[in-house]
N, C-alpha and C positions, 0 to 999 in steps of 0.2 A: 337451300337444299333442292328446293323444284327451279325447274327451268320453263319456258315458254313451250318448246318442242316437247313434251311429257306427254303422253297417251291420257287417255280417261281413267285408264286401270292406275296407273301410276298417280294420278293426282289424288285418285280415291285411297290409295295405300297410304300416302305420305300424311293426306290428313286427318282416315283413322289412326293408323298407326301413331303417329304422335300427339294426337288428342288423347287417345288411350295413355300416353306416358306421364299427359299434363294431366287426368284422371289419375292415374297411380302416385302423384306427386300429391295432390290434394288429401289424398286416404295418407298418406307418410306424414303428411303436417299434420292432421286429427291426431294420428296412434299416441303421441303421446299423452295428451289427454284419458286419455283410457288403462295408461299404466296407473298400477296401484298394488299392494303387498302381494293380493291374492293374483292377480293379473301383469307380472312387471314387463312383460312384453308385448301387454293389448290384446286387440284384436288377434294377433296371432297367438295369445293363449289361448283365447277362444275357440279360433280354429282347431287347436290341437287337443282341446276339451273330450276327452274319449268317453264321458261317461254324464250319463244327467245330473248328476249328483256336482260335480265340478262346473258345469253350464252354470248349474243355479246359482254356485257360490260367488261366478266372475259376475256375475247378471244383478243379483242381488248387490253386492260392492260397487259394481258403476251406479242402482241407483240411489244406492247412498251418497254416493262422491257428485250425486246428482247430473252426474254424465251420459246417462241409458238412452235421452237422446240422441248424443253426438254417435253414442253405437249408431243407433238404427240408423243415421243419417246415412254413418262410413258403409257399413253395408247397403244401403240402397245406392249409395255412387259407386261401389264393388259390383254389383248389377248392373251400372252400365257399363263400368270398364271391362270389365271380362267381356260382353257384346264388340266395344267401340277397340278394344286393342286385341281381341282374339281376332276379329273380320278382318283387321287392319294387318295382324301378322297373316292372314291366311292370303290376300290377297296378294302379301308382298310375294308369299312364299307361288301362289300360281304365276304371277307377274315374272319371277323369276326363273319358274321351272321351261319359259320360251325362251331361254337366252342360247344364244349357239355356243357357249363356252359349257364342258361336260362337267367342271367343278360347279359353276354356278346354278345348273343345273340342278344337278344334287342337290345342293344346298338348299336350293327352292322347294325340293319333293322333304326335306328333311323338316323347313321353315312349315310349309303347308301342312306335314302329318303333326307336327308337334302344336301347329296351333290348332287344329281339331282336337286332342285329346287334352291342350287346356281348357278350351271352351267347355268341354263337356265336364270337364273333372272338377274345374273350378266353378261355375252351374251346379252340381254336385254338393259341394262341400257350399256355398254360399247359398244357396235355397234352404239346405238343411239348418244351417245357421241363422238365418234370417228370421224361418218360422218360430227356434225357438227365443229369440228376441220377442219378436211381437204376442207370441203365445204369453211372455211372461215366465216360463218353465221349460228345462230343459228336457230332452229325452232320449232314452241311452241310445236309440239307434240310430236317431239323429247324432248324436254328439259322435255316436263309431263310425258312421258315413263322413262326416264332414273331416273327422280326423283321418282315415283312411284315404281321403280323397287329396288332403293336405300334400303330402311329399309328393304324388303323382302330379298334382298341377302346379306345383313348383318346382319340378325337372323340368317339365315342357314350356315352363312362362322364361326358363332358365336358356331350357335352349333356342326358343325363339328371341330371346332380346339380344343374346351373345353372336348367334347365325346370324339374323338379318344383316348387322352392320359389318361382318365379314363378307357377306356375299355382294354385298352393293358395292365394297371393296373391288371385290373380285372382278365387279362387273364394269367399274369404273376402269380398271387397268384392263380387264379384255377389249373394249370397246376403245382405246387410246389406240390414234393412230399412231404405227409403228416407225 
């Protein structure tokens, strides 16, 4: 996927950005371990946990099923993916926004806005999360942050994984001589 000729910006993108992916593949091989009656979707019940009272019950079941480690594990490497694949889409998405084609362009100011408001929203929802892991106990306002933050930073994780490899498309075929 990289070439010799690649800029510093470009080498920096390709290998957060796809370390970030091998980071999201690691947290998808955990989840299932974490499914269970009260929890059958994991972590992301978790996430969608709107109330303290629900936190406690998924939190108390993982450490029955003796799993509450592998949580905190997947969330502490959800802390670094959200860093290592939000910086990696943002830069794809500045990298992109110099290109002289006006799609790719776009697409870059589109890649770059959506990976800031993953970084923040998913930071948001995974801080909230994480404290009450290690607290032990959930807390409604935590639990309504992290869920409220949930659908917001998976539109933007959504739209930067789908744009980037359109736009690198785009940029491959604008940059083909004609």
């Amino acid at each position: 996927m990289t070439t010799a000729g690649e800029s510093a910006q470009e080498k920096t993108f390709w290998r957060l950005w796809l370390g970030g992916l091998l980071l999201l593949a690691v947290m998808i091989a955990i989840n299932p371990s974490l499914s269970n009656e009260v929890a059958p979707f994991g972590i992301s019940d978790h996430q969608a946990a709107a109330s303290a009272a629900k936190v406690n019950l998924i939190q108390q079941q993982w450490q029955a099923d003796g799993v509450l480690w592998l949580a905190q594990t997947s969330m502490a490497i959800d802390l670094v993916f959200i860093a290592i694949y939000g910086i990696g889409a943002a830069t794809g998405g500045q990298m992109l926004r110099g290109h002289a084609s006006p799609r790719v362009r776009r697409l870059g100011n589109v890649v770059l806005g959506a990976a800031v408001v993953f970084i923040v929203s998913d930071y948001s929802e995974t801080i909230c999360q994480f404290i009450q892991l290690l607290e032990g106990q959930g807390t409604d306002s935590f639990a309504a942050l992290a869920a409220a933050a949930r659908p917001i930073k998976s539109i933007a994780f959504m739209i930067t994984l789908s744009s980037l490899p359109v736009a690198l498309w785009l940029r491959r075929r604008a940059d083909r001589p004609s």
